[in-house]
N, C-alpha and C positions, 0 to 999 in steps of 0.2 A: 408796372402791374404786379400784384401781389400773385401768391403762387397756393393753390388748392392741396394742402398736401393732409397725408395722414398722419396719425397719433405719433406712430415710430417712428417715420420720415422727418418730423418736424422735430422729437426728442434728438434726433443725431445731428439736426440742422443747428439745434441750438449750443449743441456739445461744439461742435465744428466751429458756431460764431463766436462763444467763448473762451475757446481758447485762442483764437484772432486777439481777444480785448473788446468785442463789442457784449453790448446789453440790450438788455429783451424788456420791452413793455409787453401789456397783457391785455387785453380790452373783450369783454364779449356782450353777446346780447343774442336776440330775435330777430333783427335787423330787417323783419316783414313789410313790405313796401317802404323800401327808401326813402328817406326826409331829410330835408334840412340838420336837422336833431344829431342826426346818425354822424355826417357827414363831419358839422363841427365837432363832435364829441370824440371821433375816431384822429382825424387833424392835432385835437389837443393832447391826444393819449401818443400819437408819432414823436411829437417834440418831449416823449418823457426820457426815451430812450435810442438806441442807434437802430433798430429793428422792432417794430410792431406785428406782435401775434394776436389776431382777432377770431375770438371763441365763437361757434354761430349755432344756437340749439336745434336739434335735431324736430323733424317734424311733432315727436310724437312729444317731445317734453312740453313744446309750445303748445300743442291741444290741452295740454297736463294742468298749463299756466294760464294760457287764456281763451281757454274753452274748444269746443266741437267743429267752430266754422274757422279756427284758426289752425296752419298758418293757410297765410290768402295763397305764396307763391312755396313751391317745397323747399329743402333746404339744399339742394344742389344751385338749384337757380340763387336763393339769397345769399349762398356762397361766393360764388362767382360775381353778383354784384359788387359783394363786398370788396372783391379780391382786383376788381377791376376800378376801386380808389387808389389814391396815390399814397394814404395814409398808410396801408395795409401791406405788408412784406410777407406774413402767413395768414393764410385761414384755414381752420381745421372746422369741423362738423362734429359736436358734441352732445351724447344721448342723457349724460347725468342730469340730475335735479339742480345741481348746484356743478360749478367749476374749480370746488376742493379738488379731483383727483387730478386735472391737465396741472395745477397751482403746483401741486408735491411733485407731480412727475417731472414738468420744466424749470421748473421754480425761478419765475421771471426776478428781475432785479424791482419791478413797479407793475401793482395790479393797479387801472384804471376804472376806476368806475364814474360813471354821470352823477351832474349835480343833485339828482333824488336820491343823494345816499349822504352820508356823514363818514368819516373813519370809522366812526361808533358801530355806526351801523350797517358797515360792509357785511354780507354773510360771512365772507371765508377768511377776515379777518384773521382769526387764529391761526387759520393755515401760514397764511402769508408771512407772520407774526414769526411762526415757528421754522420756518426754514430763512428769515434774515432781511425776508425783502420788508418794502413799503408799499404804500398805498396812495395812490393818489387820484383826488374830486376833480374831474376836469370836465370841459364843456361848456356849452351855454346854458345858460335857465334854463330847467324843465319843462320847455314852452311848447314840446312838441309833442306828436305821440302819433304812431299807427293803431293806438284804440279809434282816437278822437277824428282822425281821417275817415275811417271806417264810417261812424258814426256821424259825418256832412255828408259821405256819400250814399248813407244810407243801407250800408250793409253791415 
């Protein structure tokens, strides 16, 4: 089971893993009602690296992103979900717009993103770009989603 920690906790976690020799993957999202989606895409983002850190947005960016009735559960709870996959060795709770600043601060060896991105069209590309690392597509098809959930069950 993966471990709930904070900003600094996790910055010294990674100082400490790297100089062991191990590498940090990066993965985040909304993670609001658990799916299939999540599960494989988190799976694929584990096998990038020896340690997966999973970025989980904060209540208020998700309202930011996908409106006033979201998120469904708060980000303590989606955290802990998270953290309780097998994929997941950190999860931190993050208020930015974007995950440019957790990128510069930890600066993983592979940012993961799902297949509804391109290298191209990663946001923080640059970032990534600029301190060494990579980026990698991984996941299944964009076949899922907690919009489209929402919207069979009617809310």
């Amino acid at each position: 089971m993966g471990e709930i920690v904070s900003r600094e906790d996790l910055a010294e976690r990674v100082r400490r893993g790297r100089a062991r020799g191990l590498t940090f993957g990066f993965a985040n999202g909304a993670f609001d009602l658990l799916h299939v989606g999540h599960v494989r895409y988190l799976d694929a983002a584990r096998r990038e690296a020896d340690r997966l850190i999973v970025a989980v947005n904060d209540d208020a960016s998700i309202r930011r992103l996908k409106g006033p009735n979201r998120p469904v559960l708060p980000a303590a709870d989606r955290a802990e979900l998270v953290a309780s996959l097998r994929a997941a060795d950190y999860v931190v709770i993050f208020p930015e717009p974007t995950v440019a600043p957790l990128l510069e601060l930890l600066k993983p060896d592979v940012h993961c993103k799902g297949t509804d991105y391109t290298v191209d069209t990663v946001p923080e590309r640059e970032t990534v770009k600029a301190y060494g690392g990579r980026i990698a597509i991984v996941g299944d098809p964009k076949d899922h989603s907690t919009t489209d959930l929402l919207k069979r069950l009617g809310g």
